[in-house]
N, CA, C and O atoms as a Tinker XYZ file with bonds, in Angstrom:
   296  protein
     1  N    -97.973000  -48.783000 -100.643000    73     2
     2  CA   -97.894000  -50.221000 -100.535000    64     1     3
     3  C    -97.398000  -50.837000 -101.837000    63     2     4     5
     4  O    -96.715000  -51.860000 -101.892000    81     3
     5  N    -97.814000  -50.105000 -102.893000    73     3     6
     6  CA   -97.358000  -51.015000 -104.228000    64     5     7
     7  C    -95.841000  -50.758000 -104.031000    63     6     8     9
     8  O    -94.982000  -51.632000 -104.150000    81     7
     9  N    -95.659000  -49.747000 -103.786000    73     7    10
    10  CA   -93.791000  -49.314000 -103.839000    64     9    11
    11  C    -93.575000  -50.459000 -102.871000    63    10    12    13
    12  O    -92.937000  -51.241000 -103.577000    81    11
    13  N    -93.679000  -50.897000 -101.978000    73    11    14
    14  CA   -93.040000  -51.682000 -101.673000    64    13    15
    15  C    -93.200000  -53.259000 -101.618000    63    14    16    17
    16  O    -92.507000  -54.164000 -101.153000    81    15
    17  N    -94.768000  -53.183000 -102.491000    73    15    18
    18  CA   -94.501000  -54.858000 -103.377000    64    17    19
    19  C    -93.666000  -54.682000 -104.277000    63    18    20    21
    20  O    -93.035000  -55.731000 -104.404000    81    19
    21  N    -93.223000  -53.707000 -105.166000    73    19    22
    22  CA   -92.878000  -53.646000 -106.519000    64    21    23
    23  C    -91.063000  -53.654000 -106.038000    63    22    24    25
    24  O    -90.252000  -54.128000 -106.833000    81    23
    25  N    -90.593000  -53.077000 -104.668000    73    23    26
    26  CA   -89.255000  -53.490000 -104.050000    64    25    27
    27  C    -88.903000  -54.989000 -103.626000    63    26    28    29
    28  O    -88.016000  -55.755000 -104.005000    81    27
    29  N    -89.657000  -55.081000 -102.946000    73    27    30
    30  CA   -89.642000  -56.816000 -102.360000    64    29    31
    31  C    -89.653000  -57.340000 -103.460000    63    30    32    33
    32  O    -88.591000  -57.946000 -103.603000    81    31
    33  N    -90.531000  -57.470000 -104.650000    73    31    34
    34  CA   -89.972000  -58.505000 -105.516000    64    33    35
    35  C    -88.805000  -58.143000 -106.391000    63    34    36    37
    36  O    -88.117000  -59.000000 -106.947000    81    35
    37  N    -88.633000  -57.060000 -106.480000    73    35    38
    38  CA   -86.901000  -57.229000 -107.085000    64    37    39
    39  C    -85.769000  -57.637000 -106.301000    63    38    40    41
    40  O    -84.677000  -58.019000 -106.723000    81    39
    41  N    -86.319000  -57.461000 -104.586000    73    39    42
    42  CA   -84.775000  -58.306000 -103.964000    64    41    43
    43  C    -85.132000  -59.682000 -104.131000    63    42    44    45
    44  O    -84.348000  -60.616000 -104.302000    81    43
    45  N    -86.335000  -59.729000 -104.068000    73    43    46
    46  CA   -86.568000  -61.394000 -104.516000    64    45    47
    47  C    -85.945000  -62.127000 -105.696000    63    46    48    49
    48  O    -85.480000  -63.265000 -105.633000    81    47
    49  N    -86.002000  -61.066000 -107.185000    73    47    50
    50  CA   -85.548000  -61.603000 -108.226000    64    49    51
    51  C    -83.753000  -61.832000 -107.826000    63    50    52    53
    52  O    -83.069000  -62.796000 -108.170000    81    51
    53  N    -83.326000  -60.703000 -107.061000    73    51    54
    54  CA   -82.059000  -60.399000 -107.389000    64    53    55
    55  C    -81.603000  -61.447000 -106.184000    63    54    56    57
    56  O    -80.381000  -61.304000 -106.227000    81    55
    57  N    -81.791000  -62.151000 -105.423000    73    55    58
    58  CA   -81.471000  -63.038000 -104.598000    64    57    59
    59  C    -81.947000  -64.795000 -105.063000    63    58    60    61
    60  O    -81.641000  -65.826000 -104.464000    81    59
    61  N    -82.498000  -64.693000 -105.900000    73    59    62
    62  CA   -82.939000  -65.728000 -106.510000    64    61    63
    63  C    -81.882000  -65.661000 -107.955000    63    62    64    65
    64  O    -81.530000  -66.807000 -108.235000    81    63
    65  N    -81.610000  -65.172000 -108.409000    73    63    66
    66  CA   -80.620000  -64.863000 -109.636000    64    65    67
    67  C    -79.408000  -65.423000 -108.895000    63    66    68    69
    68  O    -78.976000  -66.570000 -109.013000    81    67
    69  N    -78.951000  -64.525000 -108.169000    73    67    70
    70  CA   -77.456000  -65.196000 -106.843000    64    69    71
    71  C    -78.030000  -66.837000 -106.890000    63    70    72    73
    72  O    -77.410000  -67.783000 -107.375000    81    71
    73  N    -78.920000  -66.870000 -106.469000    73    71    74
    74  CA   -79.056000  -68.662000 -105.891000    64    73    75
    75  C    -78.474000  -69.506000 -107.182000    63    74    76    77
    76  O    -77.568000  -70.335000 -107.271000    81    75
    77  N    -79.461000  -68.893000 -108.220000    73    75    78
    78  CA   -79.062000  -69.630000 -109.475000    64    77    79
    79  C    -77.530000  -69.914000 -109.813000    63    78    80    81
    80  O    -76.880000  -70.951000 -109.951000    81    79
    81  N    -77.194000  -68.409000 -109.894000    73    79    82
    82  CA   -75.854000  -68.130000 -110.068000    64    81    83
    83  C    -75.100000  -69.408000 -109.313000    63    82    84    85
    84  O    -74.670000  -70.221000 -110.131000    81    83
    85  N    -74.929000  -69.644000 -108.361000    73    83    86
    86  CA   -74.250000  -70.309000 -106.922000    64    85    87
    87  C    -74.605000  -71.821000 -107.453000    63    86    88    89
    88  O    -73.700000  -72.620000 -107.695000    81    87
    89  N    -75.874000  -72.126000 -107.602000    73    87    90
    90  CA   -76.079000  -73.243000 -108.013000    64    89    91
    91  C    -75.419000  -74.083000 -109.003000    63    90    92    93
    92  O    -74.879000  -75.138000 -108.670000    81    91
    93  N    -75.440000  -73.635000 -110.291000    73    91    94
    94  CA   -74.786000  -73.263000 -111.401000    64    93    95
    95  C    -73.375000  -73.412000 -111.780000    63    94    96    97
    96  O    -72.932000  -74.280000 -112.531000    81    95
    97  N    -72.617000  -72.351000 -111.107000    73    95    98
    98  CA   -71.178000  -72.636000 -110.965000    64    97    99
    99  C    -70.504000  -73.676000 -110.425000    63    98   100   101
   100  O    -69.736000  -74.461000 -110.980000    81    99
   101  N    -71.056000  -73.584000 -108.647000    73    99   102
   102  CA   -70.935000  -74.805000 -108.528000    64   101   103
   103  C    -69.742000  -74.331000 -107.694000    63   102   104   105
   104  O    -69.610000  -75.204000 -106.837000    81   103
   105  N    -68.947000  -73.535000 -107.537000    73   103   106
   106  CA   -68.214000  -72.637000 -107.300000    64   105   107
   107  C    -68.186000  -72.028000 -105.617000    63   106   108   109
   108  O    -69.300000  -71.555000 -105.392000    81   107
   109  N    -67.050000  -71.864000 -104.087000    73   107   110
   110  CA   -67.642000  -71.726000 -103.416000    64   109   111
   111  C    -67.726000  -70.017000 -103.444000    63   110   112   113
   112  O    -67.327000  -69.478000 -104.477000    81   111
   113  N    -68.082000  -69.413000 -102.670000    73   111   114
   114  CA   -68.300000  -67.685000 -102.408000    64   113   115
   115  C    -66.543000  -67.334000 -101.193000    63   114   116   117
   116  O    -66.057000  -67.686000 -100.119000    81   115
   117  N    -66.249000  -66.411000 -102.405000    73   115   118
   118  CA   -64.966000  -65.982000 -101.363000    64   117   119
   119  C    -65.182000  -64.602000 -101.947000    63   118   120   121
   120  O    -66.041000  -64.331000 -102.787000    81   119
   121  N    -64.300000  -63.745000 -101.405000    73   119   122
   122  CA   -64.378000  -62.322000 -101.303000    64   121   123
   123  C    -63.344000  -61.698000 -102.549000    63   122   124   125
   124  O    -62.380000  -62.452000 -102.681000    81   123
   125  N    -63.297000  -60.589000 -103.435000    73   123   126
   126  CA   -63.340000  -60.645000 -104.334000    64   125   127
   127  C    -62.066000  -60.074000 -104.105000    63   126   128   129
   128  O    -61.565000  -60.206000 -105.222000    81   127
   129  N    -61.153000  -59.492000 -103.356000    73   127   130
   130  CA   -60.548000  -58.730000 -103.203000    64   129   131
   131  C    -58.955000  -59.598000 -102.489000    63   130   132   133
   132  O    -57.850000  -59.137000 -102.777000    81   131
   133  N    -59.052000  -60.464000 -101.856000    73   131   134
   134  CA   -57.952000  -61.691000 -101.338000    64   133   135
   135  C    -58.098000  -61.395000  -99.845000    63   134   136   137
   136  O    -57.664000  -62.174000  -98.997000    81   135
   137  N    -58.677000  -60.326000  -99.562000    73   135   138
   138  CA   -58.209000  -60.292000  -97.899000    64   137   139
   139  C    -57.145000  -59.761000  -98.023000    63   138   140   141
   140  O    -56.463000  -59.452000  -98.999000    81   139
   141  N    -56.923000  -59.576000  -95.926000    73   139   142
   142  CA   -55.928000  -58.980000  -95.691000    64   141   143
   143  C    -54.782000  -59.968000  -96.081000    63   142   144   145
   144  O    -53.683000  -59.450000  -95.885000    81   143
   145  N    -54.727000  -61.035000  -96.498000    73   143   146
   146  CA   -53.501000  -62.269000  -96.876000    64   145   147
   147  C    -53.167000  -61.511000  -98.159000    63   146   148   149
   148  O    -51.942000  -61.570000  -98.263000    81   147
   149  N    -53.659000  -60.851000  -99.148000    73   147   150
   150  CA   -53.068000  -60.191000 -100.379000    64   149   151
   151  C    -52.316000  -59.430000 -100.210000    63   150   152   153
   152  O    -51.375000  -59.346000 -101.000000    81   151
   153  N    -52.454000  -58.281000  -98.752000    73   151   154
   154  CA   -51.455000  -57.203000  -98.648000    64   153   155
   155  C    -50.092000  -57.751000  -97.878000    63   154   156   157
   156  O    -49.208000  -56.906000  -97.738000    81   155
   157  N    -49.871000  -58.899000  -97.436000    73   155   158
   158  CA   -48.966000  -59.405000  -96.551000    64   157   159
   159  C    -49.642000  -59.677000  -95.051000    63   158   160   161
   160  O    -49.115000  -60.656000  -94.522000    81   159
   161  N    -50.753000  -59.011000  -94.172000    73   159   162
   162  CA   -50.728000  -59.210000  -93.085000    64   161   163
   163  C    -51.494000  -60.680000  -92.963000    63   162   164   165
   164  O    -52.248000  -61.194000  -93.789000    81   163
   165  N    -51.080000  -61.178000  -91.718000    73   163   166
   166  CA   -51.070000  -62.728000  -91.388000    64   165   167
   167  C    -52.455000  -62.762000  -90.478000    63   166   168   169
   168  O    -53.250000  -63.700000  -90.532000    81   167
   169  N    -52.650000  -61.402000  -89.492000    73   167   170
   170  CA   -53.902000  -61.550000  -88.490000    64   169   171
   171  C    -54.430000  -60.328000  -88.848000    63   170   172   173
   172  O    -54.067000  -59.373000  -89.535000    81   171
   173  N    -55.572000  -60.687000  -88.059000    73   171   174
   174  CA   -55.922000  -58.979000  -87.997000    64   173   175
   175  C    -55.694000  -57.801000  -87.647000    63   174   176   177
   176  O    -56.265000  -56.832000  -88.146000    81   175
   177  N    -54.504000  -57.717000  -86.402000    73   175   178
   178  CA   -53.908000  -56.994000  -86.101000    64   177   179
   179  C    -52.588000  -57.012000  -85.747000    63   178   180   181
   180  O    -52.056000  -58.058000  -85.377000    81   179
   181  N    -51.933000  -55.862000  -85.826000    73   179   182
   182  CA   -50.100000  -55.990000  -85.971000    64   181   183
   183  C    -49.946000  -56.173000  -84.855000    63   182   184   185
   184  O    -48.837000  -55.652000  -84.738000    81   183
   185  N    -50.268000  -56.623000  -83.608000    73   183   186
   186  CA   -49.861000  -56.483000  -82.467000    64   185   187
   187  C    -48.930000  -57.725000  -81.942000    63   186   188   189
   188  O    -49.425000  -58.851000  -81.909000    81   187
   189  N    -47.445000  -57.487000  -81.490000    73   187   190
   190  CA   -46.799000  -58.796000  -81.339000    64   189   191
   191  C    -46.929000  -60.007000  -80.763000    63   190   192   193
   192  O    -46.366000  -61.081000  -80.976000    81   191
   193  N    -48.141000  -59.510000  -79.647000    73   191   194
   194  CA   -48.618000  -60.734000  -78.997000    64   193   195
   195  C    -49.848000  -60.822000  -78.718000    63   194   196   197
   196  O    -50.258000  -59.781000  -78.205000    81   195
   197  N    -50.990000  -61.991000  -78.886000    73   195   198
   198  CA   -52.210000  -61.901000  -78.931000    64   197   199
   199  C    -52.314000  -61.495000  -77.264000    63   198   200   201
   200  O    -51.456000  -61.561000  -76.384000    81   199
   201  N    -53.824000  -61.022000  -77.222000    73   199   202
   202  CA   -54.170000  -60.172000  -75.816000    64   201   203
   203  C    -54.843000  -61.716000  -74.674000    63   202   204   205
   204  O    -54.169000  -62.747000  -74.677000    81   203
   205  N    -55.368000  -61.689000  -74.329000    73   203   206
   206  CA   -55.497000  -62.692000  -73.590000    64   205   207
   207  C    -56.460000  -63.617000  -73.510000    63   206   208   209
   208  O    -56.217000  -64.728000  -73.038000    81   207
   209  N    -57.586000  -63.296000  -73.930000    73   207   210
   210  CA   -58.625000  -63.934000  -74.232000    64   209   211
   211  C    -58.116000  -64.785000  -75.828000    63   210   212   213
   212  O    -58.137000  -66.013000  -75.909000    81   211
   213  N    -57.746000  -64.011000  -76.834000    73   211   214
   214  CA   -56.835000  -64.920000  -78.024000    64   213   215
   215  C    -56.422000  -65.631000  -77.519000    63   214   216   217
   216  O    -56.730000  -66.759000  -77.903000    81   215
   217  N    -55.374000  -65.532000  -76.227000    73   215   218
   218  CA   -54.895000  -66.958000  -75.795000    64   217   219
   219  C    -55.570000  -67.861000  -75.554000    63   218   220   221
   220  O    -55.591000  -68.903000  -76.210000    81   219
   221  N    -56.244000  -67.618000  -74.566000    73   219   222
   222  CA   -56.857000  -68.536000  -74.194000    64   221   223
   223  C    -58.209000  -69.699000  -75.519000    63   222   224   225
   224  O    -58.500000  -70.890000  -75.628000    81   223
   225  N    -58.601000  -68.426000  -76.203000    73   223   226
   226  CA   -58.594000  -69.231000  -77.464000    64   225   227
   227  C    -58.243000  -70.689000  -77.903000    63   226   228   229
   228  O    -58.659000  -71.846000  -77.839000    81   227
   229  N    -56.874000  -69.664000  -78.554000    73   227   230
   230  CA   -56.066000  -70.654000  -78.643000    64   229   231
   231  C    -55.491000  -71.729000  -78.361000    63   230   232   233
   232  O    -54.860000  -72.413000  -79.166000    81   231
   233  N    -55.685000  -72.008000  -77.011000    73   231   234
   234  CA   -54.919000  -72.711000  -76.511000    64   233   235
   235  C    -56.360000  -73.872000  -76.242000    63   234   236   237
   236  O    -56.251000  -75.088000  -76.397000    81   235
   237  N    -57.502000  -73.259000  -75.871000    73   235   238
   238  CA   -58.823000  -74.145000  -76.080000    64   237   239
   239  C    -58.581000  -75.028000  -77.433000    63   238   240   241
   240  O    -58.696000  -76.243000  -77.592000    81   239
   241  N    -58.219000  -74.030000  -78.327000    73   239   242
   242  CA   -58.394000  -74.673000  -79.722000    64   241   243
   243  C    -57.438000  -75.877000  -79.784000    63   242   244   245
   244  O    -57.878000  -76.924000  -80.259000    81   243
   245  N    -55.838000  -75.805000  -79.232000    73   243   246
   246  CA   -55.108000  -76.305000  -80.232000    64   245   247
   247  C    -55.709000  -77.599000  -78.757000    63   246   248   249
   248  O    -55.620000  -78.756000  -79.166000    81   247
   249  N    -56.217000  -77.508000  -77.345000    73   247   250
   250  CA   -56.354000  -78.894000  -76.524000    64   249   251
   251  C    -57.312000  -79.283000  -77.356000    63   250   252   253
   252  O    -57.032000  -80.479000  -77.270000    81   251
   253  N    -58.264000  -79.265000  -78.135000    73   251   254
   254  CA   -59.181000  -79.670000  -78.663000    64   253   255
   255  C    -59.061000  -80.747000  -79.749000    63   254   256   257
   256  O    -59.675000  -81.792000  -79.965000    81   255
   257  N    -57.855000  -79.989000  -80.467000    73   255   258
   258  CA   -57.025000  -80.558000  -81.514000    64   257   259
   259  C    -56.451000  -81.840000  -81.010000    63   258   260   261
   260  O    -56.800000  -82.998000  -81.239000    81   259
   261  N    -55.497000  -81.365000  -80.273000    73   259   262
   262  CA   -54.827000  -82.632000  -79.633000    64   261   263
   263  C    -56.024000  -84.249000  -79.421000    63   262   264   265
   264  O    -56.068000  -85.441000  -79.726000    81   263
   265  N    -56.623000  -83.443000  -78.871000    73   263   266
   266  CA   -57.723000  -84.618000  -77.865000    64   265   267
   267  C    -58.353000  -84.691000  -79.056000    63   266   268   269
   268  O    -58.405000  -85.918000  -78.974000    81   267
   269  N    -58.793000  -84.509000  -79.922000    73   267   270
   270  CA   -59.158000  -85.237000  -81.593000    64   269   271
   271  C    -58.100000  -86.002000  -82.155000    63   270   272   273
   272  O    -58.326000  -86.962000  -82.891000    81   271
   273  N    -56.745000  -85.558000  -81.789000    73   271   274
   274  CA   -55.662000  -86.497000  -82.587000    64   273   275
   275  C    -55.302000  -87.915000  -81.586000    63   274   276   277
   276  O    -54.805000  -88.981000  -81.951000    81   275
   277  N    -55.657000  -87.577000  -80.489000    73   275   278
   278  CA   -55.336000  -88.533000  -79.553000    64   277   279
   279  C    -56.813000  -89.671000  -79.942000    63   278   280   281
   280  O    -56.489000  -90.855000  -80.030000    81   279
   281  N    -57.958000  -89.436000  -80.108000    73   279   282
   282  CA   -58.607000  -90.517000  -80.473000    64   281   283
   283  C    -58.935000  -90.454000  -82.038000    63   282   284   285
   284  O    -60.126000  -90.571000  -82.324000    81   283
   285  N    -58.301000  -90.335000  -82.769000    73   283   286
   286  CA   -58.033000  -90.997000  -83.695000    64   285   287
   287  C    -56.486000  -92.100000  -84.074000    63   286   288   289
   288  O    -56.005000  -92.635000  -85.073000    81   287
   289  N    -56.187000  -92.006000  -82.748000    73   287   290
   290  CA   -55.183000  -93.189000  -83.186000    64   289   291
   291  C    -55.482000  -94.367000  -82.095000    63   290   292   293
   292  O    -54.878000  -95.440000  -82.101000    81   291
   293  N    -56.512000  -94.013000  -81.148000    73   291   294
   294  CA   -57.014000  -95.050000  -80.152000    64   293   295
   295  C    -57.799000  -95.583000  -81.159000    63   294   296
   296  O    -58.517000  -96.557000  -80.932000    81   295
């Protein structure tokens, strides 16, 4: 049992250190490495055309868009 009070409070310290950290900077959290946008690729996969459910996605997304742009000019 002590082993694992004496664990729990170091993820405690070490997640409380991050908070600080975060606080502090002020700074938002991105990934340290650029993503796949550093090596050139644009999606996640090379495939020339999204599969079908992406579409449909998409296409949810961009009516959504629209119908937000449409009442902001009503």
């Amino acid at each position: 049992m002590q082993v694992f009070l004496i664990t729990f409070a170091v993820f405690l310290l070490v997640v409380l250190g991050m908070a600080i950290g975060y606080i502090v900077k002020k700074k938002s959290i991105s990934g340290s490495c650029g993503g796949l946008g550093s090596i050139g690729i644009e999606k996640e996969c090379d495939c020339p055309e999204p599969c079908d459910n992406r579409k449909k996605k998409m296409a949810a997304e961009e009516a959504r868009r629209k119908m937000l742009e449409e009442n902001r000019i009503l």
